[in-house]
N, C-alpha and C positions, 0 to 999 in steps of 0.2 A: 831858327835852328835848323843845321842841316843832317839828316842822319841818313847812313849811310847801312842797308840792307843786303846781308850777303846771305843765298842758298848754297852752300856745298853738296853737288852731290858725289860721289865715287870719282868719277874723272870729271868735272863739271866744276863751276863756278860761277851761278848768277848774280847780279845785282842793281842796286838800285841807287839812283841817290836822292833822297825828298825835299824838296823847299817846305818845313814842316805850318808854317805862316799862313801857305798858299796850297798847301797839299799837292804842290807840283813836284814832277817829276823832271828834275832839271837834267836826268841821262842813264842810261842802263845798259845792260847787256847782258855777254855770256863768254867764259869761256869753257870751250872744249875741249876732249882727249886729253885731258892731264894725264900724263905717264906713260902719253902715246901718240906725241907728237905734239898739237897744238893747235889754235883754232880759236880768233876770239871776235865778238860782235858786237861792236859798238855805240850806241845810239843819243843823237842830242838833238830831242824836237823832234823836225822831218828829215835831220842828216841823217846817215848811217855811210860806217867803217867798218872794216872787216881786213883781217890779215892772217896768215902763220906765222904760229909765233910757235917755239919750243918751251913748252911746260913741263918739265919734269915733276914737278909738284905745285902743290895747292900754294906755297909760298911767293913763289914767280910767278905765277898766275896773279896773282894779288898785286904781287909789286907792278904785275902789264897795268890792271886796272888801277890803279893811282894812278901810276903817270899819264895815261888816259884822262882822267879827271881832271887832271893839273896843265895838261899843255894848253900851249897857245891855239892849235889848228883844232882840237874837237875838245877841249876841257872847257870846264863851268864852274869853275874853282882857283882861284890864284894860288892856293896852296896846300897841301892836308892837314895841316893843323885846321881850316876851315870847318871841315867834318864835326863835328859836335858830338858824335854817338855812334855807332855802332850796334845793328843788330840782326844777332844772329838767328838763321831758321833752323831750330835742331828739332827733330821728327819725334825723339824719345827722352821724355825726362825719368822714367821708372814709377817708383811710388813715392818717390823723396822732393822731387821738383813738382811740388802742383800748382804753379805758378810761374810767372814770367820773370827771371831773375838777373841779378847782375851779374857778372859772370867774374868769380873769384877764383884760387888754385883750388879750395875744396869743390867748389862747382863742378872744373876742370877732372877731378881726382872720382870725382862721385859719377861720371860720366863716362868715365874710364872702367868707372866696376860694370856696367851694366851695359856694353858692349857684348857681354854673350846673349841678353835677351833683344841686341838689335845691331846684328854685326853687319846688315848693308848700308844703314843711315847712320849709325855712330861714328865708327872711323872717320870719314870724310869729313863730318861736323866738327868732329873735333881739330881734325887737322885744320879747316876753315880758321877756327876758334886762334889755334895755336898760332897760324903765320899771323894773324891778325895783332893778337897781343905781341909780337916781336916786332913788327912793322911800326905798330901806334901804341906804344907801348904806356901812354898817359892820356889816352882817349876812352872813353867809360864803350863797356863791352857790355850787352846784355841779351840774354839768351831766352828766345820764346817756344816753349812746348805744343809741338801738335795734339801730344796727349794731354795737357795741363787742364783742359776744359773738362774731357770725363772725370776730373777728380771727384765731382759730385755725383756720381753713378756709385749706387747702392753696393754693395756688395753680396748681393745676391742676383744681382743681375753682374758683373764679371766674375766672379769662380765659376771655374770650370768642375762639372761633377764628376774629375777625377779625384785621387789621394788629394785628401789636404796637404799634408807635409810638401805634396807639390807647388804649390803655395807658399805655403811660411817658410820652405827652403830653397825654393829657384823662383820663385816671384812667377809662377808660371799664371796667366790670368789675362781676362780681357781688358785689354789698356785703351784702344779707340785712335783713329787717326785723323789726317784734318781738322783737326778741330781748332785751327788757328781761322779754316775757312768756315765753318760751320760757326763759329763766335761772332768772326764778321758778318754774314750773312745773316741770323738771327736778330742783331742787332738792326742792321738795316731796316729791316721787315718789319719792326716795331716805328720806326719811325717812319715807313713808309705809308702805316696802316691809321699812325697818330694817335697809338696809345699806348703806355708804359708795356715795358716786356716782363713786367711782373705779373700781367695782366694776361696773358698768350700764351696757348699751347701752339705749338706749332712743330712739323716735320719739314727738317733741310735734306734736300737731296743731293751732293754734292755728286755729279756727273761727270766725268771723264774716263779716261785710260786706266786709272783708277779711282774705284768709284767708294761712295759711305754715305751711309743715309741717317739720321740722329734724330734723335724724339729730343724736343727742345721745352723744359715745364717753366714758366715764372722765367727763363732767361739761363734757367738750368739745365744740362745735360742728363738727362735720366736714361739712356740707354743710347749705345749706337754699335753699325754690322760690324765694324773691322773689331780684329777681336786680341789675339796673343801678337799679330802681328797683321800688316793689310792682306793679309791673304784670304781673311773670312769676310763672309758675305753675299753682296750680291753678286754676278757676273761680270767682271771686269777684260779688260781690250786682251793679256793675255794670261789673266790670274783665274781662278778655276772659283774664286770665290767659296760657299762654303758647299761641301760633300762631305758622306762617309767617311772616316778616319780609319776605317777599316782600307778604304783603297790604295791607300800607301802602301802598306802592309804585304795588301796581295799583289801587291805591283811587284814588289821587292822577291815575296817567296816562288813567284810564278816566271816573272821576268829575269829575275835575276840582278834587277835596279840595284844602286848604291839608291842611298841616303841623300845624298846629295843630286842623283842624277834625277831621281822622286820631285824634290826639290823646285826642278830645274823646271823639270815637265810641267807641275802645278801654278809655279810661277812666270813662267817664260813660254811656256809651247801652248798654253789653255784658254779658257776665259772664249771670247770673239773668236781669236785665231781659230784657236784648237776646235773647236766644232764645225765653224764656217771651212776651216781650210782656206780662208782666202784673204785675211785681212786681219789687224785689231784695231780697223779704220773703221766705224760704225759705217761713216759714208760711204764705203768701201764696201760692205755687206749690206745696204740697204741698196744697193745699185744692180746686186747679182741679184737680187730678193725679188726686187721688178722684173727682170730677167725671165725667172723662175728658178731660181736654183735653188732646192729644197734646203739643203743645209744650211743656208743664209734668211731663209724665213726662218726654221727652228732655232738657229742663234736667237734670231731677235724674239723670239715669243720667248724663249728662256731668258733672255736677259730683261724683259718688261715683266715676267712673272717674279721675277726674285724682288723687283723694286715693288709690284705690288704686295705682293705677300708681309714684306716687312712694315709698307705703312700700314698697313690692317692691324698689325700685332703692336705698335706701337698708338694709334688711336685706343687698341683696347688698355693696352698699358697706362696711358693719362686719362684713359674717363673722358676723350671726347677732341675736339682739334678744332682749331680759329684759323688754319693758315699753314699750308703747305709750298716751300719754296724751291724751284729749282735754280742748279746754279753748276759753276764749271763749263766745260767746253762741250758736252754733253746737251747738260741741260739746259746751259745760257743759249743755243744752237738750234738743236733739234727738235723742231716743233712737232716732228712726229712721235719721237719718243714721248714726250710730254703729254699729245691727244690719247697714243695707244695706253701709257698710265693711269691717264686717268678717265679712261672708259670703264663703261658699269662700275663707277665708286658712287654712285646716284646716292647709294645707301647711307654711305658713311657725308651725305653732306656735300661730296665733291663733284662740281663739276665744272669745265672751263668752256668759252666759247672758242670754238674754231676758228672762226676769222682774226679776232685778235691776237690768238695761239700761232697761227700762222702767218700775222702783218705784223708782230712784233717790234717794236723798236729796241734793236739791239746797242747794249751800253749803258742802258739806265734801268731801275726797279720799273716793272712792266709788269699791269697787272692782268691776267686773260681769265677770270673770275665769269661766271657767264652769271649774268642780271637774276636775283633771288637766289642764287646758292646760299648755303650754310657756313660753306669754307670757303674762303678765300686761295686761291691758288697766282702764286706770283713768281716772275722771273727775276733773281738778284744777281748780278754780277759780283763776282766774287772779286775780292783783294786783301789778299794773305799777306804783300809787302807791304800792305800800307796798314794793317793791322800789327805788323811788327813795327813797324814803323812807330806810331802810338804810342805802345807799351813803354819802345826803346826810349820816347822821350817823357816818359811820366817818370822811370826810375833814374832814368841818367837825371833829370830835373833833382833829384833830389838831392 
């Protein structure tokens, strides 16, 4: 079975395509600047192509990528009818999609209401969604939720303690993100350890540009950082993660900010960037750090403080932890983020060795556990295409 994984984002267009048999990857890419200009990356094996192309929308985009797929000089497919499935990465399903679905017009339609609670990741997906069903228009379409995992987070761990009516009228609440990668990576962990994940408490540290960390019970989500949207949490590359709600506020009455330019700063100017001044390249800020550059140490002890504070408050949350995993480009990476983490957690169980943390073998479930701990601390390479990928062929199968 071959299925074919596509990420939309804003001007973007990633994808994939699986040998589902062999779990291969027979070719991927990207294309870039939709709706400003054009730019696509093409990959089979060890080849790679690359061109300008003019993309005015996500639909030409698509059509570059098929015939891509299909030609004689860099394609792996003699035709797209080949394709067997389709699936999509949409970031927000609301509180209606708790799960990985086929992608129908009500899907379509219900995706479209709740575009005010996720107006950078919806549009895009959806447009993905739409040129896709006009292109392959009798190819099974199915649509995987980064939120769909926190469906089992309590509901007293996402309301927010403002007005209810905020809630039951604007769905205003903590939804969670990642969690396509945080499902994959727990799952790993369990089999890596060789025991049911019914059986496992464990916290995933999903590491990157942006980051989410998730209390993982029985195989279940019981809490995790990102919250109304990825901007709560820990410190992220240029997201301010979580603060005062009050500082908006006083941004706006003192500065004279819009709404939107608040917005801007929180999301776009903060996080790595906005403290170090010099990067929202971790390697990039551990480089001036050695240096001496004050503000590139204080980044980094605030961005290790946010990641420890949250495992502490999630250990006390499950009643105890088997198994702490880092993952993303972060965490799968940076062996020093990972030592500074998990310094003085002696208490809670955690401790990892240095040499192994730092001789890692990058690419495979790597464990850097130091000899008699309590918890287990391991590196898993994450793979979110290839957990849609899955999904897309359990329900397209049917």
């Amino acid at each position: 079975m071959k299925i074919l994984v596509l990420n939309a984002g804003s001007s973007s267009l990633k994808y994939q395509l699986f040998l589902m048999e062999s779990s291969e990857v027979l070719a991927k890419g990207t294309c870039e600047r939709i709706g400003a200009g054009g730019f696509i990356t093409h990959k089979r094996g060890d080849e790679a192509y690359s061109e300008e192309v003019d993309f005015p929308n996500h639909g030409v985009a698509l059509e570059k990528v098929l015939s891509l797929l299909c030609s004689k000089e860099y394609g792996v497919i003699g035709s797209v009818k080949e394709i067997d499935a389709v699936g999509h990465r949409v970031a927000h399903g609301g509180e209606k999609l708790k799960e990985s679905s086929l992608i129908t017009e009500s899907v379509v339609k219900y995706l479209e209401t709740i575009v005010p609670i996720n107006p950078l990741h919806g549009p895009p997906a959806i447009a993905g969604i739409k040129a896709c069903l006009a292109l392959m228009p009798d190819v099974p379409q199915v649509a995987v939720f980064d939120t769909s995992f926190y469906s089992t987070v309590e509901d007293s761990r996402f309301v927010y303690a403002i007005p209810y009516e905020f809630y039951e009228n604007d769905k205003i609440r903590r939804y969670g993100f990642h969690g396509t990668s945080h499902r994959y990576v727990s799952a790993e962990l369990a089999k890596a350890v060789g025991k049911p994940i019914e059986d496992l408490k464990m916290i995933t540290c999903h590491l990157g540009n942006g980051s989410s960390i998730t209390a993982v019970d029985g195989g279940k989500a019981i809490d995790t950082s990102m919250g109304f949207t990825p901007q709560e949490g820990v410190v992220m590359g240029t997201r301010s993660g979580s603060i005062d709600p009050t500082v908006v506020t006083y941004l706006m009455k003192t500065k004279g900010y819009t709404a939107q330019e608040v917005e801007d700063i929180l999301n776009k100017k903060s996080g790595l960037l906005g403290v170090s001044g010099i990067s929202n390249d971790l390697r990039n800020v551990f480089s001036a750090a050695e240096e001496g550059n004050y503000r590139a140490q204080l980044t980094i002890k605030l961005l290790v403080n946010s990641i420890k504070k949250l495992i502490g408050s999630y250990v006390a949350e499950m009643n105890g932890l088997d198994a702490l995993v880092f993952t993303a480009g972060i965490g799968e990476n940076q062996s020093n983020v990972r030592e500074m983490v998990c310094e003085n957690m002696s208490y809670l169980g955690i401790e990892i060795d240095t040499d192994r943390n730092a001789n890692f073998t990058r690419g495979i479930p790597f464990n850097i556990t130091k000899d008699g701990a309590k918890v287990q601390v391991w590196i898993i390479p994450t793979n979110e295409e290839y957990m849609i990928a899955i999904d897309t062929q359990r329900l397209a199968s049917k």
